[in-house]
C-alpha angles and dihedrals in degrees: 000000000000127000142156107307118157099195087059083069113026090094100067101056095107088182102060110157115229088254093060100036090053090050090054096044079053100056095036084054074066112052093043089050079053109051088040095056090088093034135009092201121100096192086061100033112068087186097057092039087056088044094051092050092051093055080055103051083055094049095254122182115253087227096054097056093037081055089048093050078049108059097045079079102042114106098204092052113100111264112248124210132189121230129187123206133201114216136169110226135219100289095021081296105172100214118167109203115204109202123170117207143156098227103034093181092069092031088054084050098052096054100049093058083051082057101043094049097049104045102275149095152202120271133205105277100261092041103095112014088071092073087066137068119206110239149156117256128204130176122190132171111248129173107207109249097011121142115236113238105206095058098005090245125162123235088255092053101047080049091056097047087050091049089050084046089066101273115161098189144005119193119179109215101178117304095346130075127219120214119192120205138179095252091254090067103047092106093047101051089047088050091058096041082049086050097053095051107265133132127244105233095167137002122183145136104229142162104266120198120239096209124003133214132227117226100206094173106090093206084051084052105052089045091060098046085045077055098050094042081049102052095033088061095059101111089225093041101105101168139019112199113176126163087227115112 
């Protein structure tokens, strides 16, 4: 279960210029207008509460996000909408692009020329989406064998609590664990980790491939990582899923 997901590592590029910190406050602002738009409140609404950590772990301003919760209620904003697109990708690459706008015709036809122009192309909705499952995703750091120092648990132990709190999977990659969650219970599993003494690195739902794909060609390769920046740069564009590691 891993995969391409920019959001999983936004968060760790210390030396973003102005320009590109301003476009990410930007597109977190939408994704929290979005998630409040059913409920301003971030103790009820799992969504805005992971958007607003998210606007945290980049440094962003407490009046920008309380502008973005705002505005969700405001009736002379510009309604926003979410869209979701199915593309094959450079090498039969599945990739899903979430992109929230307020005009999703010109946003659709921005992004095909993207396509067009980088080697791939749009796909029947269904065509791609059933290679992923929606899950919660949590990363924690985690060093093998260690005891842990709040409740004096073993690693064992803290992994067996997260599996009775509803886990389906948990997967080690170095130092860090990876927890996967049915989305629901995103917020539950991240209150036992929290409770074991363990810190939160990353907390998302996210589209989760079922199976990945190597690209081995390094040409390919470079053609699928000029797709993502590309795309990533589009200032609608809010996630990015593949099944490409």
């Amino acid at each position: 279960m891993s995969g391409h997901s920019k959001w999983s590592t936004i968060k760790h590029k210390k030396s973003l210029n102005d320009q590109k910190r301003s476009q990410i406050f930007s597109k977190i602002s939408k994704i929290i207008s979005i998630a409040a738009k059913d409920d301003p409140d971030p103790s009820s609404n799992s969504k805005l509460k992971s958007a607003m950590e998210k606007a945290r772990a980049v440094n962003m301003p407490n009046v920008n996000i309380e502008r973005a919760i705002k505005k969700a209620s405001d009736k002379d904003a510009a309604q926003l909408t979410q869209i979701q697109l199915e593309i094959i990708g450079p090498s039969q690459v599945a990739i899903i692009v979430e992109a929230i706008t307020d005009n999703a015709n010109r946003t659709l036809s921005e992004i095909k020329q993207i396509l067009i122009k980088n080697g791939a192309k749009l796909a029947e909705p269904g065509a791609i989406s059933w290679m992923f499952d929606m899950l919660g995703v949590i990363k924690t750091p985690l060093i093998a064998g260690a005891e842990n120092k709040k409740q004096d648990l073993s690693v064992e132990e803290v992994e067996l609590q997260i599996i009775e709190a509803g886990a389906e999977d948990i997967k080690k990659e170095g130092d860090t664990m990876i927890v996967y969650t049915k989305p629901e219970l995103l917020e539950p599993v991240k209150s036992i980790i929290k409770e074991a003494g363990l810190d939160i690195e990353y907390a998302e739902i996210e589209m989760v491939p079922k199976t990945t794909v190597v690209v081995d060609d390094p040409s390919a390769q470079k053609e699928l990582e000029r797709l993502f920046e590309i795309l990533d740069d589009h200032d609608e564009v809010g996630s990015i899923f593949s099944n490409s590691i």
